[in-house]
KOLNUKOL-128505 format. One line per field, with one value per residue (C-alpha): residue number from 1; x negated, y negated, z; residue in three letters. Coordinates in steps of 0.25 Angstrom, whole numbers, always signed. Layout:
BEGIN
nr: c(NUM, ...)
c1: c(X, ...)
c2: c(Y, ...)
c3: c(Z, ...)
rest: c(ala, ...)
# end
This chain:
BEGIN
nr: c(1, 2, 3, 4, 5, 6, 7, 8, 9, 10, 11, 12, 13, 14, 15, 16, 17, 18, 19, 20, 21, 22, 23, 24, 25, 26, 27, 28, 29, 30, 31, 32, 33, 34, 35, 36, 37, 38, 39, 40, 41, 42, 43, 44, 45, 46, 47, 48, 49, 50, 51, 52, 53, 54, 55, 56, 57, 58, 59, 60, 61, 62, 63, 64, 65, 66, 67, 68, 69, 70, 71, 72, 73, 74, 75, 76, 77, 78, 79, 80, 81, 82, 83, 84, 85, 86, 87, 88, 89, 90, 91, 92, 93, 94, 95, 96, 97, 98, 99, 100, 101, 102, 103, 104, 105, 106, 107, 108, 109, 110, 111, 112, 113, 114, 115, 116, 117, 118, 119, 120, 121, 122, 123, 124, 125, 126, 127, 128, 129, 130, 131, 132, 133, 134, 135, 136, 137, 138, 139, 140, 141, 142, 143, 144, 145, 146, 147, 148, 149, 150, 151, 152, 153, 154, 155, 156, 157, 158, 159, 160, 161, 162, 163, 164, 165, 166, 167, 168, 169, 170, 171, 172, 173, 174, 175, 176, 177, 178, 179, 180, 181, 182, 183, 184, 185, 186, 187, 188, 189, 190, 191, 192, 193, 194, 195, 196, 197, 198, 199, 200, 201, 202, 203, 204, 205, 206, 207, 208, 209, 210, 211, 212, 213, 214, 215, 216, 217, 218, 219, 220, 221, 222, 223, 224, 225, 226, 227, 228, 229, 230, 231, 232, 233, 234, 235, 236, 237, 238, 239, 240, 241, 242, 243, 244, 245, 246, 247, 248, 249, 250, 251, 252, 253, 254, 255, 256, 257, 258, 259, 260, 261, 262, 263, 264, 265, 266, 267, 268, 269, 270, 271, 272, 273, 274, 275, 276, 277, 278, 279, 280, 281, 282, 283, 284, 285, 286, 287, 288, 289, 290, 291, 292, 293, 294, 295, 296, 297, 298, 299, 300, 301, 302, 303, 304, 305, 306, 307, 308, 309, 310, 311, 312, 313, 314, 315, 316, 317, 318, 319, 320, 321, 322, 323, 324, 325, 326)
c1: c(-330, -330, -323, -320, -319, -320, -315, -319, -314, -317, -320, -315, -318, -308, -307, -299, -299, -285, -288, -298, -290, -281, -291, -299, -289, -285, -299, -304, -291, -293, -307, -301, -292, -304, -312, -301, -297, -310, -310, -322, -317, -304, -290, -292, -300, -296, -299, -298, -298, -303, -297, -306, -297, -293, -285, -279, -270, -281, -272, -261, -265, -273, -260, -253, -263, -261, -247, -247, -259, -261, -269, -279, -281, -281, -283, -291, -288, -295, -290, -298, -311, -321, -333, -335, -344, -336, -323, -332, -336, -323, -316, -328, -325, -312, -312, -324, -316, -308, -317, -331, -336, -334, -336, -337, -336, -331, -316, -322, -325, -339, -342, -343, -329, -335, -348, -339, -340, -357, -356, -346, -354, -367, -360, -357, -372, -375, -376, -369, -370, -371, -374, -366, -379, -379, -386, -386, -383, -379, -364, -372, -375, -389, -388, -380, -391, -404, -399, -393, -405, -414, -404, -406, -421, -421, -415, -424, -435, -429, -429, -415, -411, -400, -400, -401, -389, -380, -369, -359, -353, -357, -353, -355, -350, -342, -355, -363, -348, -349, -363, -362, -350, -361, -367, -360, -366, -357, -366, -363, -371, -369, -378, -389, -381, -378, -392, -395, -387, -395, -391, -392, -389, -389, -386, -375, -377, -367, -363, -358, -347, -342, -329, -318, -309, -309, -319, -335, -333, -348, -351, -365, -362, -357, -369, -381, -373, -372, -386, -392, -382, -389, -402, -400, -392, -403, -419, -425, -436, -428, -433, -447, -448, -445, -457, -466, -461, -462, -477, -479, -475, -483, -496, -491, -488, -504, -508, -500, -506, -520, -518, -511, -522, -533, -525, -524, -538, -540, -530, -521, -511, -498, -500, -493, -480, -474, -479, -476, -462, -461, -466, -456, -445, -450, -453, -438, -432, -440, -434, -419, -420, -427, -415, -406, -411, -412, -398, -393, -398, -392, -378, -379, -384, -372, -362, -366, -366, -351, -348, -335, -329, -332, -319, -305, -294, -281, -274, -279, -272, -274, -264, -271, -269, -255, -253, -260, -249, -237)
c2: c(-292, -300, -298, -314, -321, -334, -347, -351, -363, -365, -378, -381, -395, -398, -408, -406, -391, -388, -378, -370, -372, -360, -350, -356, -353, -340, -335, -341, -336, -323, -323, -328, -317, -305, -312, -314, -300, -295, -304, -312, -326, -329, -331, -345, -348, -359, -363, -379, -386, -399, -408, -419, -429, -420, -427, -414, -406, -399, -402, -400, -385, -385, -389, -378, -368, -375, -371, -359, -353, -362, -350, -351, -364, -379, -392, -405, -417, -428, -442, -444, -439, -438, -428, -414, -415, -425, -413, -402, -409, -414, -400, -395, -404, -403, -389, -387, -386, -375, -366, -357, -358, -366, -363, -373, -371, -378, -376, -370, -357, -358, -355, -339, -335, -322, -329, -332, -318, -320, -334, -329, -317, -325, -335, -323, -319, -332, -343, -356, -362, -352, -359, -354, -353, -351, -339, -342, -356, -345, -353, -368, -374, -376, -390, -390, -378, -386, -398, -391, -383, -396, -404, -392, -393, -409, -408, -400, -409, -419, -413, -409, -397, -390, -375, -372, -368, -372, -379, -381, -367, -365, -361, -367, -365, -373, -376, -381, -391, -396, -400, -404, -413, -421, -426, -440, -443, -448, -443, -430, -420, -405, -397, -405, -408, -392, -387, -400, -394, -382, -369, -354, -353, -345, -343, -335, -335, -334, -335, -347, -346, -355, -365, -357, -369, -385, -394, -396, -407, -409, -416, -420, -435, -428, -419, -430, -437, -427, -423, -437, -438, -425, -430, -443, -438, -428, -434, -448, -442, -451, -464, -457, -454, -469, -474, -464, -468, -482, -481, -472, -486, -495, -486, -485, -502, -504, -494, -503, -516, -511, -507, -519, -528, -517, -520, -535, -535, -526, -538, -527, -531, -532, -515, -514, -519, -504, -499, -510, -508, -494, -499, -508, -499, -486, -495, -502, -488, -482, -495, -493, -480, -481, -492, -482, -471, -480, -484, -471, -470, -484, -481, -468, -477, -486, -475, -468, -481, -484, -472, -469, -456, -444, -441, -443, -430, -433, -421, -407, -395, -383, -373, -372, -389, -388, -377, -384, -396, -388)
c3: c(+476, +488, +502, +504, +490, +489, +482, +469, +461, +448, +444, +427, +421, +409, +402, +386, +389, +386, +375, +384, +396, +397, +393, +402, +414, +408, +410, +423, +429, +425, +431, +444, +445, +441, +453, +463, +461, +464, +475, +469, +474, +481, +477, +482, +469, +459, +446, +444, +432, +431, +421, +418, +411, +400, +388, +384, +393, +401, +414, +410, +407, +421, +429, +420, +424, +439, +439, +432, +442, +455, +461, +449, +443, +449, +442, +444, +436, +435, +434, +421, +414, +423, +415, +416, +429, +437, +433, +439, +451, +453, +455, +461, +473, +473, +475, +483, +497, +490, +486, +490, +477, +465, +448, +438, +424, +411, +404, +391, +395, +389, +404, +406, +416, +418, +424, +435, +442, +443, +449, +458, +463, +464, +473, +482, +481, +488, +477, +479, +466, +454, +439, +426, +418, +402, +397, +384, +374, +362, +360, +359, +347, +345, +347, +361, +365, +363, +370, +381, +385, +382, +394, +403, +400, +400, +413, +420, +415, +420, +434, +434, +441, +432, +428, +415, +406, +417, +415, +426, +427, +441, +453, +466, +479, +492, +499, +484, +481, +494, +493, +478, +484, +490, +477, +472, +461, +450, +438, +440, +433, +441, +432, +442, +454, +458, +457, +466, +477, +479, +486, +481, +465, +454, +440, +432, +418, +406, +392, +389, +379, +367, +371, +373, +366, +365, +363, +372, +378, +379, +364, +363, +368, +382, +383, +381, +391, +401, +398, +401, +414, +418, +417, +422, +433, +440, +434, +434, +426, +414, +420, +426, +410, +407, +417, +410, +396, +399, +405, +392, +382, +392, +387, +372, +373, +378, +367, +357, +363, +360, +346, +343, +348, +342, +328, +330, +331, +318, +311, +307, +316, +306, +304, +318, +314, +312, +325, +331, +327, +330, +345, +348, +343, +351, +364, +361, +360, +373, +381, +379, +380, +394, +397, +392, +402, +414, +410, +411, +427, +428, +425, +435, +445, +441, +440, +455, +463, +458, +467, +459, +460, +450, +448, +450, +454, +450, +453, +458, +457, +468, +472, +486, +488, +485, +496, +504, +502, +500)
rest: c(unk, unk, unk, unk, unk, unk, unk, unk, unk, unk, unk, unk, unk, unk, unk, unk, unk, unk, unk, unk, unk, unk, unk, unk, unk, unk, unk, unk, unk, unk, unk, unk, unk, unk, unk, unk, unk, unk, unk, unk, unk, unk, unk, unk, unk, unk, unk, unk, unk, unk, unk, unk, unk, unk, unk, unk, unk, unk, unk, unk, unk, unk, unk, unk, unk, unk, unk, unk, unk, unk, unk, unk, unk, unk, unk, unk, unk, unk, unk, unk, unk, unk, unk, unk, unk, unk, unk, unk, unk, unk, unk, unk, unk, unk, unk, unk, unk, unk, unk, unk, unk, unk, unk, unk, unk, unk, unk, unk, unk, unk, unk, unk, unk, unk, unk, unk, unk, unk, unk, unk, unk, unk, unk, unk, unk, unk, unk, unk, unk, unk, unk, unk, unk, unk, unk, unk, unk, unk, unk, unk, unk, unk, unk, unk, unk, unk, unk, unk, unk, unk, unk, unk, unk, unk, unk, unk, unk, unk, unk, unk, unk, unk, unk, unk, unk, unk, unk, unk, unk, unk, unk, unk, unk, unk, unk, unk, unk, unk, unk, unk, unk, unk, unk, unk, unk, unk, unk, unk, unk, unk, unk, unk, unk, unk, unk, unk, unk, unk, unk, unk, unk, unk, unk, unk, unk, unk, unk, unk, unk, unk, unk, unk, unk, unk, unk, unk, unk, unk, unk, unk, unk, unk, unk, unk, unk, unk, unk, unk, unk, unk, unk, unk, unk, unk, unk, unk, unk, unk, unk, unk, unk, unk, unk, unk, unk, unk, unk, unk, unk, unk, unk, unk, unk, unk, unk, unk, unk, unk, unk, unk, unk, unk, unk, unk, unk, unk, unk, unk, unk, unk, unk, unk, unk, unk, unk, unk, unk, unk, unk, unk, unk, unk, unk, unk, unk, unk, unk, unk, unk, unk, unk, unk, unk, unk, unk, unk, unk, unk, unk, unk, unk, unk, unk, unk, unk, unk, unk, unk, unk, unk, unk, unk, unk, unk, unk, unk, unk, unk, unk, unk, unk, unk, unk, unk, unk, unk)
# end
């Protein structure tokens, strides 16, 4: 309990969450009200959904929750779908004047609520960013388990530094938004960005639960992508690799030279046709995917110099800004 509590907002991306939505509400404000009575963080504190250019009628129920409790819930709506991270950032800065400390964490409830109280208490302790860290991958399919802990792995090869089994249930506070306020990147990828920022951290861990209701809205397509934005995003060991590789065929080519002419000179050169084959398609192959991956830092480069913005708030919901108008 402490004697001055202060201000959290949570921050919950939603996009086609109307079926988890109201459970969802029901329990973070059940939460609020065990911490505000404890006096764990102030009666100030909000929870802001983020509609991220939902199809269904997630804001319709976040402006029904709105109206229903303005001293709970708030609502950002996006003027169309922006991605999951651009949703995150986008309440986080528009809420980082408001509060002293701000969570993040998914719609699905998949997120433990009860890790809440632990984050909350090591941010008293002195922490200014404090990650949501998996203990456990029991709920994954096998599948979905080796290829996440192979990105997190991958990534830390690569040079990245993320924290392992972390997704983006964190919390963070004024001092680490204003800071991550001054990245302007437009490839976000926040698993990379925070521990960037620096600052005294920590780790609560959890038991990541099965989706309360509705559908992931991370298929495998989303997830190689986000994987590759990730990498591409925070290590040029991916072109480093391609010099290597490249110097790597230029000795292989020589080799190939000298047995050629060796077997020229032996008149049996027509036995060559199948490697020479196999050659031409394994050094055709290692080309376009080089292309392919200085492509992909191309169309970054392309993206960040068009400057435009991350995303686009249509209407924001606040109990405290309509006071302030009325």
């Amino acid at each position: 309990m402490m004697q001055n509590p202060e201000i959290l907002y949570m921050v919950i991306p939603c996009y086609n969450e109307e079926a988890v939505l109201p459970e969802t509400a029901r329990r973070l404000k059940e939460k609020y009200q065990t911490l505000q009575s404890e006096s764990w963080i102030s009666p100030k504190s909000r929870i802001v959904f983020v509609n991220d250019g939902s199809k269904d009628a997630t804001w319709n129920i976040i402006q029904q929750l709105h109206q229903q409790d303005p001293d709970f819930f708030s609502g950002i709506n996006l003027a169309h779908n922006s991605g999951h991270q651009n949703a995150v950032l986008a309440g986080l800065m528009t809420v980082k004047e408001m509060c002293n400390m701000a969570i993040t964490m998914d719609a699905d409830l998949q997120d433990d609520v009860n890790a809440i109280d632990a984050m909350i208490a090591k941010y008293y302790e002195g922490n200014q960013i404090v990650y949501g860290v998996r203990s456990a991958r029991k709920t994954d399919s096998f599948f979905k388990r080796v290829t996440a802990e192979g990105f997190y792995k991958f990534m830390k090869l690569m040079g990245a530094d993320v924290v392992y089994n972390h997704a983006d249930f964190r919390l963070m506070s004024r001092r680490v938004l204003q800071e991550l306020s001054q990245f302007k990147e437009v490839n976000l990828f926040l698993r990379g960005m925070v521990p960037l920022i620096g600052f005294q951290s920590c780790n609560v861990y959890y038991e990541r639960a099965e989706r309360f209701a509705g559908e992931s809205k991370y298929p495998l397509k989303k997830m190689i992508s986000f994987a590759v934005n990730g990498i591409t995003s925070f290590s040029t060991k991916p072109l480093k690799l391609i010099t290597t590789l490249g110097f790597l065929m230029f000795l292989v080519s020589v080799a190939a030279f000298i047995w050629a002419f060796a077997v020229k000179i032996a008149g049996r050169s027509e036995l060559g046709w199948s490697s020479t084959v196999c050659s031409i398609w394994l050094i055709g192959g290692l080309q376009l995917l080089c292309l392919g991956m200085i492509g992909e830092y191309v169309g970054k480069i392309y993206a960040e110099v068009k400057q435009r913005p991350r995303y686009i708030i249509a209407e924001f919901l606040n109990q405290s800004e309509e006071k302030s108008d009325s």
